[in-house]
N, C-alpha and C positions, 0 to 999 in steps of 0.2 A: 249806365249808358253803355249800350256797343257800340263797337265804329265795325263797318265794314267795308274792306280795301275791294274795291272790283276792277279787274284789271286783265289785260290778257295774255300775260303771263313775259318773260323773257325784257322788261319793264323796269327792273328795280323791286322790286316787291320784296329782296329775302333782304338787300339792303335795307329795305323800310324796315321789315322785323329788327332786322338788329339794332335800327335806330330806336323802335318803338322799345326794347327790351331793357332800356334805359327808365322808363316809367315805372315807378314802386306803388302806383293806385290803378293800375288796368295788367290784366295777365294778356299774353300777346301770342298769337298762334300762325306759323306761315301752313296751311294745308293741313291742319292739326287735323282736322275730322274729315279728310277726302276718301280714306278706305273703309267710311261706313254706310250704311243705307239706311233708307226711310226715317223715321221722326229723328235717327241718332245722326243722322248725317248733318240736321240744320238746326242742333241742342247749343247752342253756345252760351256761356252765362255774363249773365251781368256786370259790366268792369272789365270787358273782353273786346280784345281789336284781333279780329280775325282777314287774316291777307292771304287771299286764296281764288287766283285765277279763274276755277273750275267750277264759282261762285255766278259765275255768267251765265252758265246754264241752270239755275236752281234759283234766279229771279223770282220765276209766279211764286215756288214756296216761299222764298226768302221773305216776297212781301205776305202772304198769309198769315203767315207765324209772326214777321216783329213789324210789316208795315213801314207808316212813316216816323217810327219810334228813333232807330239809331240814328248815327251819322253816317251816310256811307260815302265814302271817296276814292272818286275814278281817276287811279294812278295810270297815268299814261307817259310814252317813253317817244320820240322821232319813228313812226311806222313805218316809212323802210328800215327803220334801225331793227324794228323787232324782228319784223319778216326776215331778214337777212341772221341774224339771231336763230330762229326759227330753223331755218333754212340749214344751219352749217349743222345743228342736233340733230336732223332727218335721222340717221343713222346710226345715233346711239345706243341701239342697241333695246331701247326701252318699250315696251311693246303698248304701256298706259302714257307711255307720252301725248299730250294733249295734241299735238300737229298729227303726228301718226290716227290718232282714230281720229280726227276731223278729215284726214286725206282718206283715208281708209273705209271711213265708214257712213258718216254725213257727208260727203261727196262719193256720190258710189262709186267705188271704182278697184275692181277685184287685182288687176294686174298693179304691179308697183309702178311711182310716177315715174317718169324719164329725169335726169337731172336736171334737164331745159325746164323743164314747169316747174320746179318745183319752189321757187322763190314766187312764182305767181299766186301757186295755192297759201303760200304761208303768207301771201298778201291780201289775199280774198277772205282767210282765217281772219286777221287781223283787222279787217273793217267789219268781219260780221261781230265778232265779239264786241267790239266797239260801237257799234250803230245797237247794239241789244242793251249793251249798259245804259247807252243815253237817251234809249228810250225807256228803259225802266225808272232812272235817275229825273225824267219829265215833270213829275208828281211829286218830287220827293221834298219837304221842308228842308230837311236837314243833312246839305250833301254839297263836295268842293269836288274841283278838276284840278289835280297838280300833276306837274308834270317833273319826271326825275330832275332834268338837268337844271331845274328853279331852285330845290330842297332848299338853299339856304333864306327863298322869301315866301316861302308857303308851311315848310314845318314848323315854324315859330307861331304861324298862326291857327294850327293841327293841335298845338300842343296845348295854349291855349283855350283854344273852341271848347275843348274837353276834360281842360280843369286840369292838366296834365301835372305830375308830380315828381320828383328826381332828380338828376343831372341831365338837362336838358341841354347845357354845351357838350357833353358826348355824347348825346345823342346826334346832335349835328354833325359831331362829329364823324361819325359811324357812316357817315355820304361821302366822306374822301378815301373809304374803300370800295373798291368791287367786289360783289359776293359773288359766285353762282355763274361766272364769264363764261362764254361759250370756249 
């Protein structure tokens, strides 16, 4: 079985890895394959939980290739929380940052944003990633909505769902740190 985490990003997701990295029957990847193309970008094997934001946009493939075969679950976090998230990385420096080319380049817009918008675009980011996942997730047999700040009544039943094997109290664990904070 795969699971795949869809999500849009700034969410909890490196936390989930670390929580899932507790599992000793599924190998567990945050973005593992983002810096590849074509058939290698959406290769993942069997006994694989892949959690990777940028998964949003590689839907039509995604379902192509494994369909309604996996589990997929849409990690979602408070959306002003992510926008504002979103919003304070603007300027990191990162040039493949996700906010940067959705401001940059799927919203056209050649000059840099002012700082006044710029919590509006990483909030327009964040319902379109979101309204794509749940319309992809429409059709899908095999798929949950959890949300970070629940973790302790939804990964017990993640873990679970998917036969999940290990120390699954540190894996719970692994929710009473923050990874990844802005």
């Amino acid at each position: 079985m795969r699971v795949f985490v869809l999500n849009t990003g700034r969410c909890g997701s490196v936390t989930l890895a670390r929580a899932c990295e507790e599992l000793t029957n599924y190998t567990v990847g945050h973005e593992s394959r983002a810096r590849r193309v074509g058939d290698d970008r959406l290769d993942y094997p069997d006994q694989h939980i892949e959690i990777d934001n940028r998964l949003s946009w590689f839907l039509g493939e995604l379902d192509e290739r494994y369909g309604a075969e996996p589990l997929y679950v849409h990690l979602r976090r408070d959306p002003l929380q992510v926008a504002r998230s979103f919003a304070r990385r603007w300027e990191n420096g990162n040039p493949a940052g996700v906010i940067n080319a959705f401001a940059g380049a799927l919203v056209i817009r050649p000059q840099p944003w002012p700082g006044e918008q710029r919590l509006e675009v990483c909030r327009f980011y964040v319902r379109t990633v979101t309204a794509n996942i749940e319309a992809f997730l429409a059709d899908k047999p095999h798929q949950m909505t959890v949300w970070l700040d629940e973790a302790e009544e939804w990964f017990p039943q993640l873990w679970e769902r998917i036969g999940g094997e290990g120390d699954a109290d540190a894996a719970l664990k692994r929710f009473e740190v923050q990874h990844n904070a802005s």
